[in-house]
C-alpha positions, -999 to +999 in steps of 0.1 A: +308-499-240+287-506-266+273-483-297+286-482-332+318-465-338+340-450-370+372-434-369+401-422-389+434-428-376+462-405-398+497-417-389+529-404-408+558-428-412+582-414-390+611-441-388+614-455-354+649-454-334+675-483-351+686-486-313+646-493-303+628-526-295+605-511-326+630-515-348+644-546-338+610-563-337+608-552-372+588-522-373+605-499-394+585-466-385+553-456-364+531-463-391+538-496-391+534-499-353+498-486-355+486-511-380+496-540-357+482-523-325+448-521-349+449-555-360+458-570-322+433-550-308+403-566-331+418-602-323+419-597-286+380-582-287+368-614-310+387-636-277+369-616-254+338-621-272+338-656-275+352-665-246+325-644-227+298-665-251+315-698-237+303-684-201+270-674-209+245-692-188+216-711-209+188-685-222+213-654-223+219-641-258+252-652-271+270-619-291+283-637-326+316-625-336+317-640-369+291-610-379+314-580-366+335-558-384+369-561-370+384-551-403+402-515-416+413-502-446+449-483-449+456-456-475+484-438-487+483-400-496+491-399-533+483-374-564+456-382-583+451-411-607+446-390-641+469-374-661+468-336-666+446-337-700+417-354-678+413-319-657+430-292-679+424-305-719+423-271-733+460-262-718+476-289-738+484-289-770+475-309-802+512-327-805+508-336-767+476-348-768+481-368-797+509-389-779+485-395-750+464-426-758+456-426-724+441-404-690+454-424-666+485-429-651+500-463-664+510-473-622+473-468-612+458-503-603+417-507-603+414-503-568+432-470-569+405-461-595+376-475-569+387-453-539+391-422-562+357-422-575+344-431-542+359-395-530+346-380-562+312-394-552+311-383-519+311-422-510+325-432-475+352-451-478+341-474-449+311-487-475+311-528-481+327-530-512+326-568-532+345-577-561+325-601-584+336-619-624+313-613-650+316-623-684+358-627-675+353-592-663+365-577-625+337-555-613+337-538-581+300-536-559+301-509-537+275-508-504+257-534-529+241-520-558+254-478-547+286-477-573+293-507-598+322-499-614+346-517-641+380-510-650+391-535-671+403-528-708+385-540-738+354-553-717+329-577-731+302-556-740+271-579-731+290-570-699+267-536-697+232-557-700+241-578-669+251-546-648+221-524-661+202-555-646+216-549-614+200-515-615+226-496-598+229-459-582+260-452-604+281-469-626+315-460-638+340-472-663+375-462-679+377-443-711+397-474-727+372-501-721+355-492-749+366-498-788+350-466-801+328-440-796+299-460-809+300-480-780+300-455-756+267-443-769+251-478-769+264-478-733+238-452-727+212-465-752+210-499-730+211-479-698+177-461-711+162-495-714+172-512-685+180-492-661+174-456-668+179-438-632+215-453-632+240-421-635+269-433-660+302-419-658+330-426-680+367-418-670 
């Protein structure tokens, strides 16, 4: 009872039996099972909570269950988001590299970016992360001010004066948010003047 716990829960999908009441129920393999046990679990402990609140005699501290974390986060083992001239630009050659516009893979959505640069950061994943517009922009706030980070093509650019406000740890965007190289340097220009402890890092 009591105390703060965190836990990682690795499950692979092994199909259930087509014969089982699993399958039938509509729980194609154990992986699927496990999430529902998770999320049950959470909603029986919030009942417990607040039906044990409904009993507490007057002057007894009520626990409020609004403020607890019943949540988790799933993820799927997958190769990385960046194509090989990200990691090994010097193998390639100049015909290859000139029909890559791009080091991303074209699947990768912005919160597959997030969770990779998280890991690359040594950031747990279990950190409070908030998604907030700006300037028509989708920034990501990670364990508040720690990681801002924008993925978004072709970004406004006053959008780097309202995050260098912010102040934060790190701050990270995609190699193709930016027109030109000229931008990326004034990136680092207003960083100086606003914020200059913030670490910048550019995929």
């Amino acid at each position: 009872m009591g105390g703060n716990r965190k836990y990682i829960m690795v499950q692979l999908p092994e199909e259930t039996d087509l014969d089982s009441e699993a399958y039938k129920a509509g729980y194609k393999n154990i992986f699927e099972i496990g999430r529902e046990r998770i999320i049950r679990a959470g909603k029986k402990i919030k009942e417990e909570l607040e039906n044990k609140n409904k009993q507490q005699k007057l002057g007894e501290g009520n626990i409020d269950a609004s403020k607890l974390d019943f949540g988790f986060r799933v993820f799927k083992l997958d190769s990385t988001n960046m194509k090989d001239v990200y990691y090994n630009p010097k193998e390639l050659s100049k015909d290859l590299l000139s029909k890559i516009e791009k080091n991303i893979k074209e699947d990768r959505t912005p919160e597959d970016l997030l969770i990779q640069v998280m890991l690359d950061l040594g950031l747990e994943l279990s950190h409070k992360i908030e998604q907030k517009d700006i300037l028509g922009n989708r920034v990501f706030f990670v364990e508040d001010n720690s990681l801002v980070a924008c993925f978004d093509e072709n970004i406004n650019f006053k959008i780097i004066d309202e995050i260098a406000k912010i102040q934060p740890l790190k701050v990270v965007f995609r190699d193709s948010s930016f027109k030109d190289d000229k931008d990326k340097i004034n990136i680092e220009e207003r960083f100086k003047r606003l914020s200059s402890e913030t670490i910048i890092k550019v995929l």
